[in-house]
N, CA, C and O atoms as a DFTB+ gen file, in Angstrom:
668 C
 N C O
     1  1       0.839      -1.186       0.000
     2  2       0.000       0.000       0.000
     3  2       0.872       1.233       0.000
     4  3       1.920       1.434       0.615
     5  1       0.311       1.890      -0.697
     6  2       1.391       3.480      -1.030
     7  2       0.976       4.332       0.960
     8  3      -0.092       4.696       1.451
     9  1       1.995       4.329       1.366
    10  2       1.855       5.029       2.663
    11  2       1.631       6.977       2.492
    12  3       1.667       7.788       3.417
    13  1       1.420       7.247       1.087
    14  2       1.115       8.384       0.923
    15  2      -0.356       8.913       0.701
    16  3      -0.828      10.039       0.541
    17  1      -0.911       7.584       0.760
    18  2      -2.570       7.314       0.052
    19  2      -3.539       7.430       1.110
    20  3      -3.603       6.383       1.755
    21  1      -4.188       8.183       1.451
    22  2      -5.243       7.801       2.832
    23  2      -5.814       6.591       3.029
    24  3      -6.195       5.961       2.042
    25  1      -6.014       5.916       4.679
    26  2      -6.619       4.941       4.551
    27  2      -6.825       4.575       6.312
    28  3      -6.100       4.206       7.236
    29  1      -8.298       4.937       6.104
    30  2      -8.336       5.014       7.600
    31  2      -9.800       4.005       7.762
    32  3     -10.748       4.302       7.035
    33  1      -9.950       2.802       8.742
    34  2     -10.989       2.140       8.941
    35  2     -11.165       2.479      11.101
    36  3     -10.505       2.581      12.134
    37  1     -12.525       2.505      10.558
    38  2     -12.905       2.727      12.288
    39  2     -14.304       2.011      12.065
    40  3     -14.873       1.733      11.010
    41  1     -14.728       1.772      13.539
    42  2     -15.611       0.904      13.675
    43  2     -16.643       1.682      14.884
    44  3     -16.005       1.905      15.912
    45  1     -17.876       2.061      14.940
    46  2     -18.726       2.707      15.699
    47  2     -19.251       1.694      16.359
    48  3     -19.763       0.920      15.550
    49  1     -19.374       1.306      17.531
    50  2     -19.819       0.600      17.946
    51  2     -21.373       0.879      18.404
    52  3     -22.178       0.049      18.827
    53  1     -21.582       2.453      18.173
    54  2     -22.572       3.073      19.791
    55  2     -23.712       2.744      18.364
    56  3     -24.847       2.341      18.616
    57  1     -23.122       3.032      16.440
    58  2     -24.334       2.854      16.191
    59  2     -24.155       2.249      14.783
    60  3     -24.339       2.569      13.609
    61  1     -23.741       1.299      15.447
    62  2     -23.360      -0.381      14.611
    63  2     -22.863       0.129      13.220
    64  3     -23.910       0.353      12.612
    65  1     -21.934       0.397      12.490
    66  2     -21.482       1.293      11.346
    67  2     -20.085       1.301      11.559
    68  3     -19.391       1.848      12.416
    69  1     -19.725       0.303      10.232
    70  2     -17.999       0.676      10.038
    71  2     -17.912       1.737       8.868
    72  3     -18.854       1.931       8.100
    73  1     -16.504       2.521       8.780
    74  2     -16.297       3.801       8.262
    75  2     -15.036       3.315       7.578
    76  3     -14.097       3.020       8.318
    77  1     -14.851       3.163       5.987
    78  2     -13.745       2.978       5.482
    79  2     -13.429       4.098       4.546
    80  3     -14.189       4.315       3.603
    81  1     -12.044       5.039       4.797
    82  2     -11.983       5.721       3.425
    83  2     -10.395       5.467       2.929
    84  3      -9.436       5.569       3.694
    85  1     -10.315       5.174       1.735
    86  2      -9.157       4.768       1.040
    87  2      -9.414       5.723      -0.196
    88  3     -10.342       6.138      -0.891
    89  1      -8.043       5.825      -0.058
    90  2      -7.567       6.801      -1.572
    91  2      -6.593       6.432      -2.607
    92  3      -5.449       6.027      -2.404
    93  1      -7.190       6.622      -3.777
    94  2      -6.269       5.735      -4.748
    95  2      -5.549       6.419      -5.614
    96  3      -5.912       7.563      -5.343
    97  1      -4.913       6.500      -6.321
    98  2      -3.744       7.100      -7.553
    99  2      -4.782       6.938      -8.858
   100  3      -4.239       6.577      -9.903
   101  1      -5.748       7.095      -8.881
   102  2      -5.961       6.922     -10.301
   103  2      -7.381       7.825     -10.337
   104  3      -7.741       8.361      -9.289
   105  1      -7.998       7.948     -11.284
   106  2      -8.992       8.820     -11.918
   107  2     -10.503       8.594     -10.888
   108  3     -10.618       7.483     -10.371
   109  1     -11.281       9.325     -10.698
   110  2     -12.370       9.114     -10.252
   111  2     -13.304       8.050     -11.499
   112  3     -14.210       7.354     -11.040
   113  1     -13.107       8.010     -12.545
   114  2     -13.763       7.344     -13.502
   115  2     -13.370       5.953     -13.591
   116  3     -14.129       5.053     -13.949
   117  1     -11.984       5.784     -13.208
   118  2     -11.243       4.648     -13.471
   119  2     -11.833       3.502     -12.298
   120  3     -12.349       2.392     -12.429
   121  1     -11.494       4.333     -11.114
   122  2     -12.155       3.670     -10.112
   123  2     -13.310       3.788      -9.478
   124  3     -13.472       3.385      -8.326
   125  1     -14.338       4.430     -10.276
   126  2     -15.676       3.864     -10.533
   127  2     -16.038       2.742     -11.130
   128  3     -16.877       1.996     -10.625
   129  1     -15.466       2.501     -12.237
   130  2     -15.273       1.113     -13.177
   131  2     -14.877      -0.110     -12.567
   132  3     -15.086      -1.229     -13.035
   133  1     -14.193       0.200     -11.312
   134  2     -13.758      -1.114     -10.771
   135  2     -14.287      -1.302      -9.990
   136  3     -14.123      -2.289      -9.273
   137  1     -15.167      -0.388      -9.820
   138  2     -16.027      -0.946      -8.229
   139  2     -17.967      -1.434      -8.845
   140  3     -18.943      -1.893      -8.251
   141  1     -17.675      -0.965     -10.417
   142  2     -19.197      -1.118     -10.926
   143  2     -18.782      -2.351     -11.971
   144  3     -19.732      -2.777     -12.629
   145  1     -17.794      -2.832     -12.154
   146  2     -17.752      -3.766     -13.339
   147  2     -17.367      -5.592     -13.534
   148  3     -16.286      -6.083     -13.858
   149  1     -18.254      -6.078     -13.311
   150  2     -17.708      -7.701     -12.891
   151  2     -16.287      -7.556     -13.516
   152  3     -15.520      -7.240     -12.606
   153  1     -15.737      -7.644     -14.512
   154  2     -14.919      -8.163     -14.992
   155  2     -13.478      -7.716     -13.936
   156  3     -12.566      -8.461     -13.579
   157  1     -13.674      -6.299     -13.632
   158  2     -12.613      -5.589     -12.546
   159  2     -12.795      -6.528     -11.119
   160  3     -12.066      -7.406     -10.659
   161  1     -14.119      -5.941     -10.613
   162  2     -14.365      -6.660      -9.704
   163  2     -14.082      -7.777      -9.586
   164  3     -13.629      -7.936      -8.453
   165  1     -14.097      -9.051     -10.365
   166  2     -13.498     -10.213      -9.837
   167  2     -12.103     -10.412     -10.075
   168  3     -11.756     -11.580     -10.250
   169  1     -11.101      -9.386     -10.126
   170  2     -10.038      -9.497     -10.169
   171  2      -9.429      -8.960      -8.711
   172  3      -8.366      -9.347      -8.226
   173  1     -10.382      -7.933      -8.091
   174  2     -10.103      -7.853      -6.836
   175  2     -11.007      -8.042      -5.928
   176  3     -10.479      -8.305      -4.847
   177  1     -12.138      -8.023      -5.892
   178  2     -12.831      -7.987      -4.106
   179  2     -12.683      -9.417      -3.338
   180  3     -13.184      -9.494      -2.216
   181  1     -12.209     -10.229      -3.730
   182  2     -12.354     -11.434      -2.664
   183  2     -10.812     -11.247      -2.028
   184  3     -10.007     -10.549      -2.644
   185  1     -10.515     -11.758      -1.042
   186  2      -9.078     -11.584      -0.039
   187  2      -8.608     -13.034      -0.686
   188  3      -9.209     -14.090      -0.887
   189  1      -6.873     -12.464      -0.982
   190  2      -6.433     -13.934      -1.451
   191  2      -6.222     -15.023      -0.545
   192  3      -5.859     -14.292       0.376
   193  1      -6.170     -15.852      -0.187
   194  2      -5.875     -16.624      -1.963
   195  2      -7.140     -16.840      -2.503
   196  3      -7.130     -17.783      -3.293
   197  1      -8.519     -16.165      -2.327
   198  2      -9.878     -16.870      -2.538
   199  2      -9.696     -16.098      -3.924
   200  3      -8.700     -15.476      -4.295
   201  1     -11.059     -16.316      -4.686
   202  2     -10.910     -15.647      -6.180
   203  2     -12.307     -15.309      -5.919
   204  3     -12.913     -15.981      -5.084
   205  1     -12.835     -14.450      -6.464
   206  2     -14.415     -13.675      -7.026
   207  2     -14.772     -14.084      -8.360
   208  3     -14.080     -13.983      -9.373
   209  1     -16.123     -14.633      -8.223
   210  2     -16.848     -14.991      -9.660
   211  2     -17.561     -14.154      -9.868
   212  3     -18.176     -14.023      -8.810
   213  1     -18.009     -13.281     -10.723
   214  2     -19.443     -13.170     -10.521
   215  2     -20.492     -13.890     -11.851
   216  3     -20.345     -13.966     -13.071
   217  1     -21.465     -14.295     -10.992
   218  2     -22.680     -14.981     -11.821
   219  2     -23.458     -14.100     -12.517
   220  3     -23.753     -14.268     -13.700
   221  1     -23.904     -12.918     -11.672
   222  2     -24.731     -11.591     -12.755
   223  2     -24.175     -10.247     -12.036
   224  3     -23.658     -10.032     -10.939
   225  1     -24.509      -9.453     -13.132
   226  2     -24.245      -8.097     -12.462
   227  2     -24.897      -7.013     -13.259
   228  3     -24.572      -6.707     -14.406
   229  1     -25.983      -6.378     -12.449
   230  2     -26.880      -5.735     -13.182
   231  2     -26.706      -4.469     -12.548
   232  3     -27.108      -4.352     -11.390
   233  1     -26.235      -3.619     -13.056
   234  2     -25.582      -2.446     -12.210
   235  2     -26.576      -1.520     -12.285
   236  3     -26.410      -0.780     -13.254
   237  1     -27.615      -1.254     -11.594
   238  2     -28.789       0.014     -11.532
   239  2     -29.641      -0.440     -10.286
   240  3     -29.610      -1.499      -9.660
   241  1     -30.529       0.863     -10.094
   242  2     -31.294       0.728      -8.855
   243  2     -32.539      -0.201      -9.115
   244  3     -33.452      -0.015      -9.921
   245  1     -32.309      -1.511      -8.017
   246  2     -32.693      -2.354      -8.109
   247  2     -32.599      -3.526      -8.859
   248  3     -33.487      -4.314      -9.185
   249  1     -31.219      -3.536      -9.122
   250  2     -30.073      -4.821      -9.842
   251  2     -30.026      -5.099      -8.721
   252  3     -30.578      -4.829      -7.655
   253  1     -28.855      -6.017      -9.333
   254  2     -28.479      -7.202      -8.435
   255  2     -26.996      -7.484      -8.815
   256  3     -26.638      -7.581      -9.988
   257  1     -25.917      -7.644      -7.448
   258  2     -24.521      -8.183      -8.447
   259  2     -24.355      -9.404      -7.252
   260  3     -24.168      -9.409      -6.035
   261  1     -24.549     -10.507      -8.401
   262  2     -24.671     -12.320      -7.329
   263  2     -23.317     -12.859      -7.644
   264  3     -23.237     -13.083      -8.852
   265  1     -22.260     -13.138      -7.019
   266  2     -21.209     -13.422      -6.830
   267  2     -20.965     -14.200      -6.096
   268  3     -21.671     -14.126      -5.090
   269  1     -19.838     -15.436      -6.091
   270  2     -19.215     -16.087      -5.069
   271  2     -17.380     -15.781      -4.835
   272  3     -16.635     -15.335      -5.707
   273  1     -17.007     -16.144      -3.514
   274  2     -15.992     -16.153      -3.430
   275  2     -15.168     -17.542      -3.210
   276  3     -15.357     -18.186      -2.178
   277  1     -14.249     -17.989      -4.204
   278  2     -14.076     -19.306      -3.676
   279  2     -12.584     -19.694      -3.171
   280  3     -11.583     -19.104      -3.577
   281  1     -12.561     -20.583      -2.391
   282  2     -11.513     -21.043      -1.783
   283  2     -10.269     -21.703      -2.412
   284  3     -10.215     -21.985      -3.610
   285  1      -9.455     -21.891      -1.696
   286  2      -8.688     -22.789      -2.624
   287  2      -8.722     -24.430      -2.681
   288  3      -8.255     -25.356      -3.343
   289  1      -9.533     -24.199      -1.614
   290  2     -10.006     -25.975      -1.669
   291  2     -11.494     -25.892      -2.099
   292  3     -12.328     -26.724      -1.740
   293  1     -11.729     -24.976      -2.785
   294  2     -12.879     -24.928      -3.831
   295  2     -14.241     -24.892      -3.440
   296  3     -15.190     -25.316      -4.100
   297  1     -14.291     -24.126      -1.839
   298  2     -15.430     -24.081      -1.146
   299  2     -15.865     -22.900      -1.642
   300  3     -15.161     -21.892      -1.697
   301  1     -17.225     -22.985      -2.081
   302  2     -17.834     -21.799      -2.415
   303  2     -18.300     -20.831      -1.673
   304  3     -18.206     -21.560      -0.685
   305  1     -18.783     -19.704      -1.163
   306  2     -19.604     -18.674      -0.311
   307  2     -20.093     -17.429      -1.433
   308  3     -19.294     -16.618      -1.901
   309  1     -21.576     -17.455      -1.758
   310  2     -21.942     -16.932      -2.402
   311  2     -22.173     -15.925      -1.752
   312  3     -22.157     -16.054      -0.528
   313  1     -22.517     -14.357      -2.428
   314  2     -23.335     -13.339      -1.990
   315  2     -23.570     -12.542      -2.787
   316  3     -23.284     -12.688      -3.975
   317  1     -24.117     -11.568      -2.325
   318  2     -25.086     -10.925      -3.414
   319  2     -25.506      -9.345      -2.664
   320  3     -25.647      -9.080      -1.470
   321  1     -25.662      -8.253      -4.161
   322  2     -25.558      -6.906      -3.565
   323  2     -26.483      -6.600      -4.474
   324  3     -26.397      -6.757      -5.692
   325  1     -28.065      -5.817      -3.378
   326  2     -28.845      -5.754      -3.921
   327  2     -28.719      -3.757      -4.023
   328  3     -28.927      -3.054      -3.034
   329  1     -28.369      -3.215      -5.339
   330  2     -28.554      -1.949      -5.378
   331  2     -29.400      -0.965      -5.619
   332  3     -29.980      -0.826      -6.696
   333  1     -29.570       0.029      -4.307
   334  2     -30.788       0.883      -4.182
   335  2     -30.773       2.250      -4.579
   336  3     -31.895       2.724      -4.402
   337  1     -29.710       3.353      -5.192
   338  2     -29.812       4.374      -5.247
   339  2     -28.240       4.146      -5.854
   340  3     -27.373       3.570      -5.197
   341  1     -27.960       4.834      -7.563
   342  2     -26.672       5.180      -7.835
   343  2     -27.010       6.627      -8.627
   344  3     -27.934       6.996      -9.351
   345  1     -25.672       7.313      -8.069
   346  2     -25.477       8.791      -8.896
   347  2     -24.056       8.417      -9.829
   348  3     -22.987       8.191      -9.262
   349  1     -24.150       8.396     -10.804
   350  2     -23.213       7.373     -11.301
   351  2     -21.696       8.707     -11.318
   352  3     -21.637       9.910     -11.570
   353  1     -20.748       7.722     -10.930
   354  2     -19.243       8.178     -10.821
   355  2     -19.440       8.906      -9.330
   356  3     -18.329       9.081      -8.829
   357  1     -20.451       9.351      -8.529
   358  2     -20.615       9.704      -7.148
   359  2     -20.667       8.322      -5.940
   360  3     -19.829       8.007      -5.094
   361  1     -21.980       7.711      -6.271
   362  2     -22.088       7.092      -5.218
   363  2     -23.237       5.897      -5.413
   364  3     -24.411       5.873      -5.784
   365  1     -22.681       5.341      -5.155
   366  2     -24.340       4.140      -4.393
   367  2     -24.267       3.514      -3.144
   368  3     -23.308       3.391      -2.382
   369  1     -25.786       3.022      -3.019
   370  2     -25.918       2.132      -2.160
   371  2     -26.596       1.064      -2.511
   372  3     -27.265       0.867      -3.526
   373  1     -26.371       0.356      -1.566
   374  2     -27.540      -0.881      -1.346
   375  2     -27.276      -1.888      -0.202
   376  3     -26.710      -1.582       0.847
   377  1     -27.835      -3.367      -0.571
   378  2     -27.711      -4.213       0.800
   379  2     -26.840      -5.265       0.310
   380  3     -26.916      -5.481      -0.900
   381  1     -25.923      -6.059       1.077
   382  2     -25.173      -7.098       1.073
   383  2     -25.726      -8.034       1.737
   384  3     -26.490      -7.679       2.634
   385  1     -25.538      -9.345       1.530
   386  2     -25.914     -10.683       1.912
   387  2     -24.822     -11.461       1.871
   388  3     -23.730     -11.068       1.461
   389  1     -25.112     -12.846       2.383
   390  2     -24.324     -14.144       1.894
   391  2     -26.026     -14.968       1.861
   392  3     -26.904     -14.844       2.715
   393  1     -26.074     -15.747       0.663
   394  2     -27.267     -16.244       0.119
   395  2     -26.599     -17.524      -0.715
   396  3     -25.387     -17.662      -0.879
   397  1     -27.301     -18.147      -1.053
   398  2     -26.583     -19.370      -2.085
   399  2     -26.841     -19.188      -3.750
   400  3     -27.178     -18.279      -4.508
   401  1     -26.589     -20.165      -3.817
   402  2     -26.064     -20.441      -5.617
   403  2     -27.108     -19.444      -6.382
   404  3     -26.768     -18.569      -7.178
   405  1     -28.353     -19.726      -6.012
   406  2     -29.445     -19.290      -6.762
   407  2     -30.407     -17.970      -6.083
   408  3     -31.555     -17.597      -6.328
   409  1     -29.357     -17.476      -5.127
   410  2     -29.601     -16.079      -4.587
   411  2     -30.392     -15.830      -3.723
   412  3     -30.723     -14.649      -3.610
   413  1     -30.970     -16.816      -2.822
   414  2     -31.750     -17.056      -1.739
   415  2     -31.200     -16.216      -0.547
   416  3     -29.994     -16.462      -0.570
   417  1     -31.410     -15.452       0.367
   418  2     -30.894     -15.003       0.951
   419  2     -30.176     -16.127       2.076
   420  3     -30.718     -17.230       2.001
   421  1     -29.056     -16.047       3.104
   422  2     -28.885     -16.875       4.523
   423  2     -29.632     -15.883       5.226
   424  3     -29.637     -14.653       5.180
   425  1     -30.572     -17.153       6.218
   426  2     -31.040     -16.060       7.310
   427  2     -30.424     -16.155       8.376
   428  3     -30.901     -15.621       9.378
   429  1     -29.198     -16.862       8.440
   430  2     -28.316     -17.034       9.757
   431  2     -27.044     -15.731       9.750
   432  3     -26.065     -15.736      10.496
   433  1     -27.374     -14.609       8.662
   434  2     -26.701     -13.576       9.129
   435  2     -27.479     -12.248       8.254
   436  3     -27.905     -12.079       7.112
   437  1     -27.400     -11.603       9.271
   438  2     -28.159     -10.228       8.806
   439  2     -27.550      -9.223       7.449
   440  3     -26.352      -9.208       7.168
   441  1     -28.264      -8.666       6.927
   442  2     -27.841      -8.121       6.005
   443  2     -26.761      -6.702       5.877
   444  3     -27.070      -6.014       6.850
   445  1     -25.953      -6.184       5.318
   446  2     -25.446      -5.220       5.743
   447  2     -25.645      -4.174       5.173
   448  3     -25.843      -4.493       4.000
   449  1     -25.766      -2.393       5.334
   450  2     -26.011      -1.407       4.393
   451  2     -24.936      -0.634       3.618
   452  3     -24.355       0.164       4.353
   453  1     -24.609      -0.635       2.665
   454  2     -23.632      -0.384       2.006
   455  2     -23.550       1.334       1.902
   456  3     -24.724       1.626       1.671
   457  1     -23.039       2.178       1.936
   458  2     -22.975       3.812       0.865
   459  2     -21.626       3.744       0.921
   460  3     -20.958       3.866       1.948
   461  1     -21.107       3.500      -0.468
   462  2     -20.231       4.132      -1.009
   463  2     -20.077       4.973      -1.817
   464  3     -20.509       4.734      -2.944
   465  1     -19.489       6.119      -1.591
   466  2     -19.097       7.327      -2.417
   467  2     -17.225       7.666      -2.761
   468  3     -16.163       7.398      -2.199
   469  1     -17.691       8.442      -4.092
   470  2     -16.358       8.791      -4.770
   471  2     -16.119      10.164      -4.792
   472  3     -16.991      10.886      -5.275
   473  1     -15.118      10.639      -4.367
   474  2     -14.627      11.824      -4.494
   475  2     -13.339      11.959      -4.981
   476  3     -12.613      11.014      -4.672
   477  1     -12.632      13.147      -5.884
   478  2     -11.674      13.814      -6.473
   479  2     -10.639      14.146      -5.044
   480  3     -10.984      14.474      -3.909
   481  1      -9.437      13.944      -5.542
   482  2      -8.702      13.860      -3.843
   483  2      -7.288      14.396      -4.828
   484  3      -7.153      14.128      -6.022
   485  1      -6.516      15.036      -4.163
   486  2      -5.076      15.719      -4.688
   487  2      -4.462      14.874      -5.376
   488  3      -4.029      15.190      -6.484
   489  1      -4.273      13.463      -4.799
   490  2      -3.491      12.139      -5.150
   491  2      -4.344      11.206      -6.513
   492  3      -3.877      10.325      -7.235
   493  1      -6.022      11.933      -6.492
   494  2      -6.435      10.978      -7.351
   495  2      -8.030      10.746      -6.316
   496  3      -8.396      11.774      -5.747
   497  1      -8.510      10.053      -6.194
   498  2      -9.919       9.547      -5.709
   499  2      -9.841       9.098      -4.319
   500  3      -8.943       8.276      -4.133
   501  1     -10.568       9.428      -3.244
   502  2     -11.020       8.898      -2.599
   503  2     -12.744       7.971      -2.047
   504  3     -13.823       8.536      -2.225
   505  1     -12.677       6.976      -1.597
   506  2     -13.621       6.103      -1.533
   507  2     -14.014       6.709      -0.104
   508  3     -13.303       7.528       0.479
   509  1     -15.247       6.206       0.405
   510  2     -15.936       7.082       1.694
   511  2     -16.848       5.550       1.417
   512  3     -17.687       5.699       0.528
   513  1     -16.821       4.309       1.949
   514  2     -17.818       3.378       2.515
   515  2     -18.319       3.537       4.456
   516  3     -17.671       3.754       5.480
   517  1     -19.494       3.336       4.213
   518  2     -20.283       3.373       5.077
   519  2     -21.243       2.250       5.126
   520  3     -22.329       2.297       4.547
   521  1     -20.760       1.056       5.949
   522  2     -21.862       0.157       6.545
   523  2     -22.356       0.041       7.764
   524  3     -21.737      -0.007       8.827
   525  1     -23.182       0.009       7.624
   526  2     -24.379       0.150       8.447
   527  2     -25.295      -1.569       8.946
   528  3     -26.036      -2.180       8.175
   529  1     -25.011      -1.939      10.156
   530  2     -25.685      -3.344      10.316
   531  2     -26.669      -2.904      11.330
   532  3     -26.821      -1.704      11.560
   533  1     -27.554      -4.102      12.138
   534  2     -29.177      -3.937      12.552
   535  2     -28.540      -3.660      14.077
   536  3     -28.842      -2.575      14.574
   537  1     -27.833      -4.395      14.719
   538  2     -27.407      -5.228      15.932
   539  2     -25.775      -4.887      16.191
   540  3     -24.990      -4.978      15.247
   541  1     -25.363      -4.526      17.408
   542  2     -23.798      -4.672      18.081
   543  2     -22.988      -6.200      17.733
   544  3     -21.962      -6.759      17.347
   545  1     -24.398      -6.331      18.226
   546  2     -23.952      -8.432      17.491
   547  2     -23.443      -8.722      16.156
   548  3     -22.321      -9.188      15.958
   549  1     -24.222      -8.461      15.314
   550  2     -24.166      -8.285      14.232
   551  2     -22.644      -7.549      13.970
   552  3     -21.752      -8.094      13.320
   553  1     -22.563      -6.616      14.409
   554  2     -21.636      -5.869      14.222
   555  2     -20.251      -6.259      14.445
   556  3     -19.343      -5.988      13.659
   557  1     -20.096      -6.974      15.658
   558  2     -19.220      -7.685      16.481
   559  2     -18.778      -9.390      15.631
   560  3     -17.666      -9.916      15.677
   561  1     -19.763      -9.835      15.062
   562  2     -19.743     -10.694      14.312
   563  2     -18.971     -10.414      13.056
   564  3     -18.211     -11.325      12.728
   565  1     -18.994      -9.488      12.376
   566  2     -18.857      -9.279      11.224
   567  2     -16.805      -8.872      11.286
   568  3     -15.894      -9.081      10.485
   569  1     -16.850      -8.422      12.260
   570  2     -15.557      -8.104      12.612
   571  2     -14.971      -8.985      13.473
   572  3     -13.887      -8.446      13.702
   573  1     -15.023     -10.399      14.337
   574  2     -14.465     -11.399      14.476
   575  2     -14.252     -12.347      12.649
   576  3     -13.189     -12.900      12.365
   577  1     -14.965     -12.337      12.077
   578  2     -14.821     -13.367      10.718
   579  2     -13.610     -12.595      10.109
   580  3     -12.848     -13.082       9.273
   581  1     -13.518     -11.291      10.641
   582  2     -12.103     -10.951       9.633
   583  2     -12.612      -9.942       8.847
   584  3     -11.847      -9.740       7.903
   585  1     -13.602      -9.203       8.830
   586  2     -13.867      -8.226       7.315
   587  2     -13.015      -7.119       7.489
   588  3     -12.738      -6.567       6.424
   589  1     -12.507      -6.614       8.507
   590  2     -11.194      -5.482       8.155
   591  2     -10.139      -6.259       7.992
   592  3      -9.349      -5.315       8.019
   593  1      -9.242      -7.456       7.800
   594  2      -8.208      -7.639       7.534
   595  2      -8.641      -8.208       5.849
   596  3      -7.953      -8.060       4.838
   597  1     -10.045      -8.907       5.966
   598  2      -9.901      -9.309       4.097
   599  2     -10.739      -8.027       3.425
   600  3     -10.527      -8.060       2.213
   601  1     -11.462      -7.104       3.711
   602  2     -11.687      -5.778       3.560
   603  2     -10.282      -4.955       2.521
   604  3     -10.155      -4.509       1.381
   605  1      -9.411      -5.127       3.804
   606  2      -7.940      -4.319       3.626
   607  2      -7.581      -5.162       2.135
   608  3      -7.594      -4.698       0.995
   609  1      -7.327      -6.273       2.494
   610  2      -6.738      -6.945       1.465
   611  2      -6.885      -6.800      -0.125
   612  3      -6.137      -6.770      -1.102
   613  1      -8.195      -6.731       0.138
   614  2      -9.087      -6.218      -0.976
   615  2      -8.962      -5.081      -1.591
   616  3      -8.855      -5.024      -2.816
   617  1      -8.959      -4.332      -1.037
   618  2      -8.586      -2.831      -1.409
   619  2      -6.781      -2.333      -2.070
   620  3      -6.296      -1.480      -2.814
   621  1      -6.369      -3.351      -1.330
   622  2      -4.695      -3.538      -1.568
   623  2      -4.695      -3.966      -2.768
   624  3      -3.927      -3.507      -3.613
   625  1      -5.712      -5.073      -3.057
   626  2      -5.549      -5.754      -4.298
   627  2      -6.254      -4.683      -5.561
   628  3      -6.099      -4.934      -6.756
   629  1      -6.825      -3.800      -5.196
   630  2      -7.396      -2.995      -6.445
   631  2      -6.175      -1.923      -6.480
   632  3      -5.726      -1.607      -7.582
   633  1      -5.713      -1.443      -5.478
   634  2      -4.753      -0.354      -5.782
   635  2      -3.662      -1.012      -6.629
   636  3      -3.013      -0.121      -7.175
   637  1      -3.151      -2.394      -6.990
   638  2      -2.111      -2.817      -7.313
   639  2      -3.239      -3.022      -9.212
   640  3      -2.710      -2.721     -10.282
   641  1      -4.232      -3.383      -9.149
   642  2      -5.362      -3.368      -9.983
   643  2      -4.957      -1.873     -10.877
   644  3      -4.147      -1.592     -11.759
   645  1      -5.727      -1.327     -10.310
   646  2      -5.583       0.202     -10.891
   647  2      -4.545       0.388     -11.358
   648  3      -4.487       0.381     -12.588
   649  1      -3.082       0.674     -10.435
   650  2      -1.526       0.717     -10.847
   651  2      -1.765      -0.101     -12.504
   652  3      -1.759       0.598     -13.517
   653  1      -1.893      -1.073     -12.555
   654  2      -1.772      -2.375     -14.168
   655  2      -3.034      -1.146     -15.428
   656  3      -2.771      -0.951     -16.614
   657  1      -4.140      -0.614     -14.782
   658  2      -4.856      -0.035     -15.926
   659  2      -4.667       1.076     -16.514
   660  3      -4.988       1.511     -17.620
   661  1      -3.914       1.630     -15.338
   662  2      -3.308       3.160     -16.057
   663  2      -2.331       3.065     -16.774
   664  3      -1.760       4.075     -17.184
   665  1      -1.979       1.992     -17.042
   666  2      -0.581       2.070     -17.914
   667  2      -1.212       1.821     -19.649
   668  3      -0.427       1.818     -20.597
C-alpha cells in the first residue's frame, strides 16, 4: 500500500457502522469502473488466496450483483448486492448478503447497508464506505470473521489493480 494514500478504517460501535476511506492514484472514472464492473471486480474484491466470480451483475437501482468467493479448496460462499440508489461516478448504495447459488438469501446472518461514495482527492480519488448493520452483534460478528483484515486486502488488491490499468 502506497503510505502516501489515505486509509483510515474505524468501527462505531454506539451505532453499529464501520467507516472505510481509502484513496487511490488513479482517476475518479477509473475507479468507478472497478467498483461497478464484474470483470474488474473479480479481479479484486475477494481476499487472497480466494478468487471472485461473478454470476450476474446488473448495475442500476434495483439490480443485483450475485457473486461467489471461492476457496482454494474450492469451497464456495456466495453473496449478493442488492442496489438501491446510484449517482453514477458519485455514489451508491444498497444491501449485502451471503445467500446461495441461486440467490436465496442466509437467514443465519443479517444483512449489511452499504454507501459508497467517490470523491476527487489531490493524489487521485477517494472512496468514503459506510456500513451500516441492525445489531452490536451483528456488528461484532462481522468483525471477528475478519472483514477489516480481508476488507484491507481487498482494497490492496485494487490499488495494485488500478496501478496495471493506467498504464
Amino acid at each position: 500500500m502506497n503510505p502516501n494514500l489515505l486509509f483510515d478504517f474505524t468501527v462505531n460501535k454506539e451505532t453499529n457502522t464501520i467507516y472505510v476511506k481509502r484513496e487511490f492514484a488513479a482517476t475518479p472514472g477509473l475507479v468507478w469502473k472497478a467498483w461497478t464492473t464484474a470483470e474488474l471486480l473479480d479481479q479484486w474484491w475477494a481476499p487472497l488466496p480466494y478468487q471472485n466470480k461473478t454470476k450476474t451483475l446488473d448495475f442500476r437501482a434495483g439490480g443485483r450483483w450475485h457473486y461467489s468467493m471461492i476457496s482454494p479448496e474450492n469451497q464456495v460462499h456466495w453473496c449478493c448486492f442488492d442496489y438501491e440508489k446510484i449517482e453514477t461516478e458519485k455514489s451508491y448504495s444498497g444491501l449485502d448478503a451471503f445467500c446461495d447459488e441461486a440467490g436465496t438469501l442466509n437467514p443465519d446472518f443479517a444483512r449489511m447497508h452499504w454507501h459508497t461514495a467517490f470523491s476527487t482527492s489531490s493524489h487521485g480519488t477517494v472512496v468514503t464506505i459506510t456500513i451500516t448493520v441492525d445489531t452490536l452483534e451483528t456488528l461484532e460478528k462481522i468483525i471477528e470473521m475478519g472483514f477489516k483484515e480481508g476488507f484491507t486486502m481487498g482494497l490492496n488488491q485494487l490499488e495494485n489493480l488500478l496501478t496495471t490499468l493506467k498504464k
